[in-house]
N, C-alpha and C positions, 0 to 999 in steps of 0.2 A: 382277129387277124384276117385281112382281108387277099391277101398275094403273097407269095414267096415267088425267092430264083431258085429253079430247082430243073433240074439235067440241061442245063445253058437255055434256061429261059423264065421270061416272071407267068407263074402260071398261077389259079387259084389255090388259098391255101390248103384247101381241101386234097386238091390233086398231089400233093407234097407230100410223097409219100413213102419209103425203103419197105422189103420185103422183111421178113422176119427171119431171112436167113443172113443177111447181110451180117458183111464181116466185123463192121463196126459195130453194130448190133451184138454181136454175138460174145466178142471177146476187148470192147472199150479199146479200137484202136480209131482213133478219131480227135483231131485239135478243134479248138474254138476261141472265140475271142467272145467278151460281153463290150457293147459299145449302147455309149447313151445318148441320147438324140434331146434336147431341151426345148420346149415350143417357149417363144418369145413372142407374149401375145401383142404387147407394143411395136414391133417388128414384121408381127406377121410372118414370122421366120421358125422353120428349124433349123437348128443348129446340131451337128454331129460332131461331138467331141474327142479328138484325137485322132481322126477315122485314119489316119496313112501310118500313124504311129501305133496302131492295135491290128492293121495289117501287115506291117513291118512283122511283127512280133508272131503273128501267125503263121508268115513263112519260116520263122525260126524256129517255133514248132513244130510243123510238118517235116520238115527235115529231121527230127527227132526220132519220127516214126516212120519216114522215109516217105516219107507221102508226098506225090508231085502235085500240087495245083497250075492246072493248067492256063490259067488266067493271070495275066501281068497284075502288076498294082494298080497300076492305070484303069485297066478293065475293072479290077474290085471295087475301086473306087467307085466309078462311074456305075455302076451294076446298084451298089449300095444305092445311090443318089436315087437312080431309077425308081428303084423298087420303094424307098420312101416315098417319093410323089406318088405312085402310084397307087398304094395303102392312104396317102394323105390327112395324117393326121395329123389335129391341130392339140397336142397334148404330148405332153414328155412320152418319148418311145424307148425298149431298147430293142438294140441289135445283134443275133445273132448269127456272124458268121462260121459255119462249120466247115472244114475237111476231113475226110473219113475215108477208110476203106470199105469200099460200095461193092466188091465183087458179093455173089451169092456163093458165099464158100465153107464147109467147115473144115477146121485146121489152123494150129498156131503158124505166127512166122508175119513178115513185113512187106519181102520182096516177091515182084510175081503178081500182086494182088493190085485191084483196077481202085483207083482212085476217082475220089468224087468231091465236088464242090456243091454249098448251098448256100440260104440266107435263107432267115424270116425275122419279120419284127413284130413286136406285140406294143400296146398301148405299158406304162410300165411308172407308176410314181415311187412314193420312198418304201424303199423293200425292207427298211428299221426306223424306228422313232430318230429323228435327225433332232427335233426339237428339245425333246426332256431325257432324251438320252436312253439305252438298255441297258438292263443287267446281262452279267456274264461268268462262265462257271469255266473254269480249266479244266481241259477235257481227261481224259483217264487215256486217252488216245494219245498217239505221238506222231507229228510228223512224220510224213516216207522218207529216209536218207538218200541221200544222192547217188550210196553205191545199191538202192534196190527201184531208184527213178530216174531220168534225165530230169534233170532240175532248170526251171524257166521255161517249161515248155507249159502250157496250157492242154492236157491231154484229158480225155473225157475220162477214159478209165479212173485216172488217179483220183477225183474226186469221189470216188466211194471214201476215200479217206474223212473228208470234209465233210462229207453225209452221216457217217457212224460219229464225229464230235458235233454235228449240230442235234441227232435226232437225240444225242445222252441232253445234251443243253435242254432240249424242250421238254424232256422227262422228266428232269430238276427243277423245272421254273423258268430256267432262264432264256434271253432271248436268241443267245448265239452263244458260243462257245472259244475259250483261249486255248492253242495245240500248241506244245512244247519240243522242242527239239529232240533228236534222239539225246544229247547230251544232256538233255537238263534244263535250257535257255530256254528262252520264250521267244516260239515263233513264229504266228499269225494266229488269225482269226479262222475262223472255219470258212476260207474262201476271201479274205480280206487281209492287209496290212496292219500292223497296230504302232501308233504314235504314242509316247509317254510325256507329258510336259513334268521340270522339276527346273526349281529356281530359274525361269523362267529361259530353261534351252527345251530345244525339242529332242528328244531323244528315239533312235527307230533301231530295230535292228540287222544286223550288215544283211547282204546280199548272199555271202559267201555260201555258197552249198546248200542253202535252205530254204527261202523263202522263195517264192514268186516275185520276178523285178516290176512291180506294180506300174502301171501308167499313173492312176491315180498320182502315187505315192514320188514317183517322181514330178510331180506336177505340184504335189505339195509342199515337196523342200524348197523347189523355186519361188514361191510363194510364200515361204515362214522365212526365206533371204532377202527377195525383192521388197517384201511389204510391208513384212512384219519387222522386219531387220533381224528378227531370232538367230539363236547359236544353234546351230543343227548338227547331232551328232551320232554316228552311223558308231555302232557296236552291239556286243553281247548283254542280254538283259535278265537277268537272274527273276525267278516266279516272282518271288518276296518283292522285289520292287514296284509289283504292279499297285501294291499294299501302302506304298510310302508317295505315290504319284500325287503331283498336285493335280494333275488333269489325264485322261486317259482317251484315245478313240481308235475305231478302225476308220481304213480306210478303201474304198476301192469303186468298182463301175456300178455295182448292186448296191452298196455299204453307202456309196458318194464320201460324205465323213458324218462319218454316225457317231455319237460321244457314248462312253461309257461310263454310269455312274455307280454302278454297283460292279465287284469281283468276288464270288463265293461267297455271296452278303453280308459283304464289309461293302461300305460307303467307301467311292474315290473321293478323299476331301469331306467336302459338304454334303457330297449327294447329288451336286447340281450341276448343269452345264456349267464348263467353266472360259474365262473370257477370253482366253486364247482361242479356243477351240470354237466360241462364237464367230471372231474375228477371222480365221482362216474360213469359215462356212463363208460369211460376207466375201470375201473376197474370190472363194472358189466361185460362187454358183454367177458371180458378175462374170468372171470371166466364162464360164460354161455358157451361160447362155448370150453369149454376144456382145452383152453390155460395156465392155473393158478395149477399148482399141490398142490397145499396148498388149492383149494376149489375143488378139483377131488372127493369129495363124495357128490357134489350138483347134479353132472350132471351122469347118463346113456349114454355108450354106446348103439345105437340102431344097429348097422352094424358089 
């Protein structure tokens, strides 16, 4: 990492730095978004993917935690672009931008407390096997409910949740981890969406009260509509069916679309990638990195 924006300016990344008493520090009150940046070496271009629709989604966050960002979208936008040229990197990046509460304070509570904005990007390729696919174990952990989180919000705290079913996963063997709903249902990955393919619809499940509204994952259905022509069907997915799946993935800005071929060491299917899940990889990363003019309004020029 060579720069960040840090207290309204791009400074080395070195100097990017909070106190140790800071509020967000202290008690995980802080939003963020993950945003991927795609180097297109035939282009000569990065490309940043979704970048107004994962800042969209940030202020809707911060409002959760009451957190004012003081910078328009306009400015975040332009801030991000900055601070990419200026890092300049010719290699998939990602991004992230944080809001937090930056006072030096101790004590619970939201309101009162001085709020702050940042950005850093790192150098950033696939953060799971996308090619041959990982295994995956259903966590013993259960998603936070809605009546002990605000739900859709991207909060730094809540991913302790996320961290105790990934760290049981790499304890187990496996590469990531499936979180079930408090009722029972299946629902997400350990920081990711999950896809099911069966008689060839795609199946995810709903929004209502529990998962994260994934950028990804809405970018995905558009795409298993527009391309693939698929039946896409938003409901409740019971464990057992992850067992009966012809095909299985997550999905999200870290994940991209990672295929899953094992659950609790059963084989999905075969074992293998499956051709759905190839087929939507082709057509995501064409349109992620530039290549697709018909999805040229997903993606940011950064160069």
């Amino acid at each position: 990492m060579k720069y960040a924006f840090f207290k309204g300016k791009i400074v080395p990344f070195a100097d990017a730095k909070i106190s140790i008493m800071t509020h967000a520090f202290n008690y995980g009150t802080g939003v963020f978004e993950g945003i991927r940046g795609y180097w297109n070496s035939g282009k000569n271009q990065l490309y940043i993917l979704k970048l107004r629709e994962h800042y969209e989604r940030l202020q809707r966050s911060a409002l959760s935690l009451k957190i004012n960002i003081k910078y328009s979208m306009e400015e975040m936008i332009k801030t991000t672009i900055e601070l990419a040229k200026a890092n300049g990197y010719k290699e998939d990046v990602y991004i992230r931008p944080l809001a937090y509460k930056s006072q030096e304070k101790i004590g619970l509570g939201l309101t009162g407390i001085d709020d702050d904005f940042c950005i850093f990007l790192a150098p950033f390729g696939a953060y799971l096997d996308i090619s041959n696919g990982i295994k995956v174990g259903i966590s013993s952990w259960r998603r936070i409910a809605s009546h002990s989180l605000p739900q859709g919000a991207k909060m730094t705290g809540a991913y302790i949740n996320s961290s105790l079913a990934k760290a049981e996963a790499l304890e187990k063997g496996y590469d990531e981890a499936i979180l079930l709903s408090p009722d029972g249902t299946v629902a997400e990955g350990s920081g990711e969406n999950i896809f099911l393919v069966k008689d060839n619809k795609l199946i995810t499940p709903p929004l209502a009260e529990i998962i994260l509204p994934g950028i990804t994952r809405v970018a995905l259905l558009e795409l298993a509509d527009e391309e693939l022509k698929l039946e896409t069907i938003e409901r409740h997915v019971k464990p057992q069916e992850l067992f009966q799946a012809d095909e299985l993935f997550f999905c999200g800005t870290g994940a991209q679309i990672s295929p899953i071929v094992e659950v609790d060491g059963k084989k999905v299917k075969d074992g293998k990638v499956g051709p759905i899940t190839k087929k939507l990889q082709a057509v995501y990363f064409k349109a992620a990195k530039g290549d697709d003019p018909k999805y040229s309004d997903w993606v940011t020029p950064a160069y």
